[in-house]
N, C-alpha and C positions, 0 to 999 in steps of 0.2 A: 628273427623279427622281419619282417617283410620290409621290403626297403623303400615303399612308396609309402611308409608312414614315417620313415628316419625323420626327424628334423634337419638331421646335420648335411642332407643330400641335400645338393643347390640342384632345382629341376630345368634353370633355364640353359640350354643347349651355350656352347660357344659361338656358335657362328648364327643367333639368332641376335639381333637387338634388343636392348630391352623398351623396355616402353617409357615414351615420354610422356609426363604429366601438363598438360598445358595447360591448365587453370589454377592462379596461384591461391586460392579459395583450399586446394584439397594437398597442400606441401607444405613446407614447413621453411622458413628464413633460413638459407645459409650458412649464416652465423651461428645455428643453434643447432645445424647439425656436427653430430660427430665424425662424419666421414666412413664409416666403418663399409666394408665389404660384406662384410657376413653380419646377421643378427649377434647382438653383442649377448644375449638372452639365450637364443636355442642354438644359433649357429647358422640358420637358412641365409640363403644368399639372398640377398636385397635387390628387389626390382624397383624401388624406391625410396622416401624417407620412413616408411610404415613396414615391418615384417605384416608379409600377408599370413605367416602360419600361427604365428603366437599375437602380433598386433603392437608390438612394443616398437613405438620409434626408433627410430635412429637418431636422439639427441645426446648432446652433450652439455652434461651438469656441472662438469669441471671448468666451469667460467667467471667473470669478477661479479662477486656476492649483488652488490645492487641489481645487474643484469637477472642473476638467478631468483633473487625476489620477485623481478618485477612481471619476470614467467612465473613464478608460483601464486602471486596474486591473480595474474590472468587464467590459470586453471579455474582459480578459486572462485573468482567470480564470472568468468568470463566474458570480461570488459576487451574483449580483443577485436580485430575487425570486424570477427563474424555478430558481437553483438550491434556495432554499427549497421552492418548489413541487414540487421531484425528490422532496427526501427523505423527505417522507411516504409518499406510493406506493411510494420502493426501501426501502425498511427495513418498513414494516406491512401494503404490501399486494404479495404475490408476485406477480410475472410481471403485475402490472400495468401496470407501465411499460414494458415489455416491447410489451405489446399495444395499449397506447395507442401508442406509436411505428409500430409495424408497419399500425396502423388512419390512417395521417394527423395523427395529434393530436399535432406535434412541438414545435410554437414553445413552448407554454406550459414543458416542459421543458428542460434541462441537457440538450446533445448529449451522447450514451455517450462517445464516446470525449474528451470534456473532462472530465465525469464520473471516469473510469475513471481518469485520468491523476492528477485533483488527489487522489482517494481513495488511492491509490498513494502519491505521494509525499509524503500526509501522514502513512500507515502506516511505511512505512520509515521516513521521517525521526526519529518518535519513538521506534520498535524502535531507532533506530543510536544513539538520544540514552540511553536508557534500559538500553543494552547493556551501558554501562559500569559498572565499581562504582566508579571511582576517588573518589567523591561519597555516602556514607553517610550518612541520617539517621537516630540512632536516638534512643532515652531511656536515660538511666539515672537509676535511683533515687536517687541520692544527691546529685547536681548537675542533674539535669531532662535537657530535651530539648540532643543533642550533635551537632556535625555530625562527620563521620570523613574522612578525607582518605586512600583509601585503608585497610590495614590488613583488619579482616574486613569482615562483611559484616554484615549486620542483624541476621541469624538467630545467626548467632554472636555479636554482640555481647547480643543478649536470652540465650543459655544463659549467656555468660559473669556477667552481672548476678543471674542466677538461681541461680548456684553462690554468688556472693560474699553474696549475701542468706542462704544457710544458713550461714555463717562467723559464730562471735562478730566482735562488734565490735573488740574489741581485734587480733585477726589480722586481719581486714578492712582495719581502716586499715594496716597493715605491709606492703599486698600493693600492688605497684606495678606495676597491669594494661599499663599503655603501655609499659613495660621489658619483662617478659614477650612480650608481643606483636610487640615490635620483634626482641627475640632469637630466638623465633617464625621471622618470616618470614623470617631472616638464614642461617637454618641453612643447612649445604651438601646439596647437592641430587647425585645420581647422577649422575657422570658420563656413564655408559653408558645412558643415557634412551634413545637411540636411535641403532641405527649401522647401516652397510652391510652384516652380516654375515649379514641375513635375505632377503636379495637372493640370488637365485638364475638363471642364465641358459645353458641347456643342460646342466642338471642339475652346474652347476659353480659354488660364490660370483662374485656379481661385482666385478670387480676393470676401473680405466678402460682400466689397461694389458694387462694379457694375458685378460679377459675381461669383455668390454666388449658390452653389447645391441646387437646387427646383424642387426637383422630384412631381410630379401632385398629383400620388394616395399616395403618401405620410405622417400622421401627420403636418402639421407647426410644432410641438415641435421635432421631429425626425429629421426634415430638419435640426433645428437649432442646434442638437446637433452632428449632422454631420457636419456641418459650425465649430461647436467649436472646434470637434474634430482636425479637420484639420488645424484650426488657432494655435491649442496648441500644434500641433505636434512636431515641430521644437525644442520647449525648454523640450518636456517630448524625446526625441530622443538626446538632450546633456544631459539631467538629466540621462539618463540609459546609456552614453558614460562617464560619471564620476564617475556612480555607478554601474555597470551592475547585480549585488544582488538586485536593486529595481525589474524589472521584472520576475527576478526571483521568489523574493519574493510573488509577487500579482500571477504567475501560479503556486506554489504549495497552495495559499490560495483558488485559483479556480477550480485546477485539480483535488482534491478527492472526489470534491461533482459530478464534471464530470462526473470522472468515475462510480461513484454510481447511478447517472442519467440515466448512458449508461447501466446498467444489464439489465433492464427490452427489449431495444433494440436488444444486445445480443441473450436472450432467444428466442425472437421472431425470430431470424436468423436460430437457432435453430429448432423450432417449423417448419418452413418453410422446411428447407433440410429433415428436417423429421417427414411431414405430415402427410404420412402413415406410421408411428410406431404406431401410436396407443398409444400417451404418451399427458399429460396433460402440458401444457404448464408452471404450477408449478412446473413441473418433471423436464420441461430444465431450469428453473430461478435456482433450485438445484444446477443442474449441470453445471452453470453459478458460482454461488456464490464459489461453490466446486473451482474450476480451476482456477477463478482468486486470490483464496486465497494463491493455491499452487501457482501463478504465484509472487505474491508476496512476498512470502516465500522466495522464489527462487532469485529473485531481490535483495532482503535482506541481501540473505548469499552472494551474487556477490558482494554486496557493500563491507560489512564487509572485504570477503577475498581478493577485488582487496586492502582495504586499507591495510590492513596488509600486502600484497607484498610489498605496496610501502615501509611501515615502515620495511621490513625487509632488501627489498634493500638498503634504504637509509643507515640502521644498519651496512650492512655489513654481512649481512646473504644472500647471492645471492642464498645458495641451497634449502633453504625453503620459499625463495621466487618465486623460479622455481616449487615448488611443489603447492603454492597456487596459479599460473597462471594455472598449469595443472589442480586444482579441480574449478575454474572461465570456464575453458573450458568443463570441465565436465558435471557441472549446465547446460552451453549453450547448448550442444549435446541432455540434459537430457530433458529438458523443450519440444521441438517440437514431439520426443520420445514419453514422458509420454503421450499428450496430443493426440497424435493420438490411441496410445493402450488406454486412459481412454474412446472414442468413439466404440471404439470395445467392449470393456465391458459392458457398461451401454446400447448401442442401440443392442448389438451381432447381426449387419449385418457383411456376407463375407468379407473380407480382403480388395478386390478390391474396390468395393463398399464404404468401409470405408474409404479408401484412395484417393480417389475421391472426395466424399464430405471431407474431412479433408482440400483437398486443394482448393474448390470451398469457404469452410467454414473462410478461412485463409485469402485469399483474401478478401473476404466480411470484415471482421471485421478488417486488416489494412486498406483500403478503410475507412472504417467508425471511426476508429482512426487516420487517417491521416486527417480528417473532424474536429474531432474536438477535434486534437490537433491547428489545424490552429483558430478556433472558440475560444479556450483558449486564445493564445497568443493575440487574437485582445482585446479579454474582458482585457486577463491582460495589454494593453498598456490602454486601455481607464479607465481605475480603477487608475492609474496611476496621 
């Protein structure tokens, strides 16, 4: 065996030094190393925390259990400095992170697509938590702040408060707002909400039995579940009239794998408006992941801070509820902003030019989100 492939030969001379690491960006905490001389793995002698033959650190797992969770969680998600170190560059400085990846400058960063993945599922997850109204906080004047369980919603429970405040007191107290509102909701609703009779198939109603959808080039089993669909319509269309959370439900269980579907589309949008840049089509899926990570960010803190207005207006805090609609407006101004300067950056064509495609590019891609979000909602009624 030729001995400059040995693993077990350490190549660094004795009377050479070895090399120090000076940026703590690219080492590893003290505490988590194991110490070892030689790879604990192949055997090479270690010029640092990392074997350069095989790649396997030099840590040490044999440490107290919460310590070693709480490195396994940071693997896992990579909640470690280096993700602090992302979100400065993707939220304040466009298309910089962008170009620092594309230049070699990786490690110190969050890989895009772990990035991309925990921004994601930390947006829906709150969009799906916060979809719901079943959980009301509001105030009212007369007994302070209430919680609602159900029944209206915030904005109606502030008009309702706001009508009973112009009432003398004496009818005020006689009016029993939670009776009202239970009878309210109880009432009977249209039967004929929705039915098969607007269903139309060779300029005839459709009916399962004598005029039933049989498209030619079609499956028989495809036909048939277009038939079903159609027959089940009616009761899945009151089922989401007495729950309207069930569709909800079924488009955030279908929208994030969507959207993860749609990157690779995306890029190729990309790729296209900028053919001749002279960039690899992995360059724009990058710069895909990049953008919609900060797009999500950004959705995030919207959520966050439109809910805290409302909990602050409803508190009785009207001027720092006026301060978190001004920083929801900010976000909004910011996002279309950012995303034109990060194209100026990462492609550095002329101003015009960039602006051009930015709005040829914007286009394109509400077009193809407006596609399929329509394509979602149908899946999520037929999941239904």
């Amino acid at each position: 065996m030729n001995s400059e492939l040995n693993p077990t030969t350490d190549p660094q001379p004795e009377n050479q030094p070895l090399a120090v690491v000076t940026d703590p960006a690219l080492t590893l905490a003290a505490k988590k190393l194991a110490g070892s001389a030689n790879c604990l793995n192949c055997g090479t002698g270690l010029q640092g925390p990392f074997c350069y033959y095989c790649g396997q650190p030099d840590r040490n797992f044999l440490r107290f259990f919460p310590a070693l969770l709480r490195d396994l969680m940071e693997d896992l998600l990579d909640l470690d400095s280096r993700f602090m170190r992302t979100l400065k560059p993707l939220l304040f400085k466009p298309g910089r992170l962008t170009r620092d990846y594309m230049d070699g400058r990786r490690f110190r960063y969050a890989p895009p697509m772990r990035l991309y993945i925990f921004s994601s599922i930390a947006f829906f997850l709150l969009a799906a938590l916060l979809s719901s109204n079943a959980i009301t906080i509001g105030n009212n004047e007369t007994v302070g702040p209430v919680i609602q369980v159900g029944g209206s919603s915030e904005l109606e429970q502030q008009e309702i408060d706001e009508a009973l405040s112009k009432l003398p007191p004496d009818i005020r107290e006689q009016i029993d707002i939670d009776k009202a509102i239970s009878e309210s909701d109880t009432e009977p609703e249209d039967e004929d909400l929705f039915d098969t009779d607007g269903f139309q198939f060779n300029d005839q109603p459709w009916d399962r039995e004598t005029n039933p959808v049989d498209i030619s080039w079609l499956p028989a089993w495809i036909n048939d579940r277009i038939n079903d669909e159609i027959e089940g319509s009616p009761q899945k269309a009151q089922q989401i009239n007495d729950n309207p959370n069930l569709i909800v439900d079924k488009v955030f269980d279908v929208l994030p794998g969507t959207m993860f579907v749609l990157l690779p589309v995306v890029a190729l949008i990309f790729k296209f408006w900028y053919l001749f840049a002279k960039r690899y089509y992995l360059e724009h899926l990058i710069f895909s992941l990049h953008n919609h990570a900060f797009i999500f960010i950004c959705l995030l803190l919207i959520l966050l801070t439109s809910e805290a207005s409302d909990l602050l207006s409803a508190h009785g805090f009207s001027k720092a509820a006026d301060y978190s609609t001004w920083l929801v407006t900010a976000i909004g101004i910011w996002i279309p902003v950012y995303l034109l300067v990060s194209l100026r950056t990462v492609f550095q064509q002329n101003w015009l030019l960039t602006t051009g495609k930015f709005v040829v590019i914007g286009f394109s891609y509400m077009a193809l989100l407006l596609v399929v979000t329509t394509v979602v909602a149908i899946a999520s009624f037929v999941m239904l």
